[in-house]
C-alpha positions as a Markdown table, in Angstrom:
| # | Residue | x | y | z |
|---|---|---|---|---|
| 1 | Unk | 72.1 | 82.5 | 68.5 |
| 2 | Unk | 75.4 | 83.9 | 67.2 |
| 3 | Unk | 75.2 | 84.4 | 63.8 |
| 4 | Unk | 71.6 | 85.8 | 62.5 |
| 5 | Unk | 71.4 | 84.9 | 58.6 |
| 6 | Unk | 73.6 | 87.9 | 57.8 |
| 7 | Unk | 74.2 | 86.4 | 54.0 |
| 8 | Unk | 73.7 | 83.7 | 51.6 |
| 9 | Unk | 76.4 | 81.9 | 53.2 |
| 10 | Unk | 75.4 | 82.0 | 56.4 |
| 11 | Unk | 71.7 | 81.5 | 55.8 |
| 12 | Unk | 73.0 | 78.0 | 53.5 |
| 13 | Unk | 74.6 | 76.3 | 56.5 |
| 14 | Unk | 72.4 | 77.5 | 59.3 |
| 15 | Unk | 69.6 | 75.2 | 56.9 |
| 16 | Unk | 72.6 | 73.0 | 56.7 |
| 17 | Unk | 72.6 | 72.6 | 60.3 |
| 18 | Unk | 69.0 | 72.2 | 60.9 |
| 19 | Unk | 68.1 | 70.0 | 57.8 |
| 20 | Unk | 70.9 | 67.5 | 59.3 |
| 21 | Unk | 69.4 | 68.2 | 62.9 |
| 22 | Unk | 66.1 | 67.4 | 61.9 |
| 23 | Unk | 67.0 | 64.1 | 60.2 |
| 24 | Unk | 69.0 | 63.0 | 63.7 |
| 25 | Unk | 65.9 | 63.6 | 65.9 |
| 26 | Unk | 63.9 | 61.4 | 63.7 |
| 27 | Unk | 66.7 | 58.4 | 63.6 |
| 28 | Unk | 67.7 | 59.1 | 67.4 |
| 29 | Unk | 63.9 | 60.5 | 68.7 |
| 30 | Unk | 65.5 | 62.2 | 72.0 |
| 31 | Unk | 67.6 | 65.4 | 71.7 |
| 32 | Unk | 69.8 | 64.0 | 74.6 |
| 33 | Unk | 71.5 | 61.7 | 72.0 |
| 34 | Unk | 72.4 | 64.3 | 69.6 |
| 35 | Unk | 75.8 | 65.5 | 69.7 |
| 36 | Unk | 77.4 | 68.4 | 68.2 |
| 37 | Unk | 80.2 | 66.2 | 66.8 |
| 38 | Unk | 78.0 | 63.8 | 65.3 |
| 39 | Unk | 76.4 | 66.8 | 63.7 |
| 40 | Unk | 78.9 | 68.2 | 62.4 |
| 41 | Unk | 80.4 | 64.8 | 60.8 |
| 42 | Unk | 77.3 | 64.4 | 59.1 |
| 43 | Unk | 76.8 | 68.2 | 57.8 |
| 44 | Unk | 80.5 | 67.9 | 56.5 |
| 45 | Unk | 81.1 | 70.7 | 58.5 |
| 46 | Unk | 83.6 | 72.2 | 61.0 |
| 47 | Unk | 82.9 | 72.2 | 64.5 |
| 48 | Unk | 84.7 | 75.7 | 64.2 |
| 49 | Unk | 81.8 | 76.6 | 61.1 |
| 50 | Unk | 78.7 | 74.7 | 64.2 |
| 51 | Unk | 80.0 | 76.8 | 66.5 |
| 52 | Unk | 80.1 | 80.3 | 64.4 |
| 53 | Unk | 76.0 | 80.0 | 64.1 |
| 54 | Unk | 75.2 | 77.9 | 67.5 |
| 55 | Unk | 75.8 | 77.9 | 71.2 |
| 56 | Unk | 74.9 | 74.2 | 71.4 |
| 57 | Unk | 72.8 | 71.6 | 70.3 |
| 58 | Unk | 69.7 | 73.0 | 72.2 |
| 59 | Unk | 70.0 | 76.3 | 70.4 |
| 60 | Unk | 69.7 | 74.6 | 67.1 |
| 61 | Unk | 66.7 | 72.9 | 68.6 |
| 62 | Unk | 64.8 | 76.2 | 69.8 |
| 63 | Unk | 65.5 | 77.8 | 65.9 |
| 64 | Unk | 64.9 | 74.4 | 64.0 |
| 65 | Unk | 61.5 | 74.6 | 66.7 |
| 66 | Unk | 61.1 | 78.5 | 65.9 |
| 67 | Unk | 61.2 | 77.6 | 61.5 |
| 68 | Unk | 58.8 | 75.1 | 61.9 |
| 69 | Unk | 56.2 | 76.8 | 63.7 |
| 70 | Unk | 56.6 | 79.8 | 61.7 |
| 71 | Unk | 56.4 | 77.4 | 58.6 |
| 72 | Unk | 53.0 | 76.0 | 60.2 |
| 73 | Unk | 51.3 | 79.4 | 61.1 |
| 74 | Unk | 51.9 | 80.2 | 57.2 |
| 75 | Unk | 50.2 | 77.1 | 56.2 |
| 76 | Unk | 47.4 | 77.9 | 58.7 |
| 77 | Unk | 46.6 | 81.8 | 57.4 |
| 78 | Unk | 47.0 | 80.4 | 54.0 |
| 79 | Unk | 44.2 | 78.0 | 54.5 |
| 80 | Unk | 42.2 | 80.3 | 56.2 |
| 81 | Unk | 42.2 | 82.9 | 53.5 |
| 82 | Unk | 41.6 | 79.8 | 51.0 |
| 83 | Unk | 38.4 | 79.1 | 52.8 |
């Protein structure tokens, strides 16, 4: 990961990135089909800006995996202190 969340900015495309990744892997359903420039044509964003915040496509895939898990174990010790 290049570019860790150091402002607004950077923290509104990196969500940018994943949001758009997220809704690829649902149409396409393999990572393996995903590519960078159809990523970035469908963000609206440079391949210059992908490239600031991301290695490659798999990288976006191991933080998009990272936020949801994280998101997940929040809704699970939320529950748990609900009970």
């Amino acid at each position: 990961m290049k570019v860790q969340g150091v402002n607004a900015s950077s923290r509104k495309t990196r969500t940018l990135i994943k949001t758009v990744f997220a809704e690829l892997m649902q149409e396409k359903k393999e990572l393996n089909k995903i590519t960078v420039t159809e990523l970035v044509k469908r963000a609206d964003i440079t391949r210059s800006t992908f490239y600031t915040h991301y290695d490659d496509i798999y990288e976006v895939a191991k933080d998009y995996h990272l936020c949801l898990t994280n998101y997940l174990l929040v809704i699970y010790v939320v529950a748990r202190v609900l009970m």
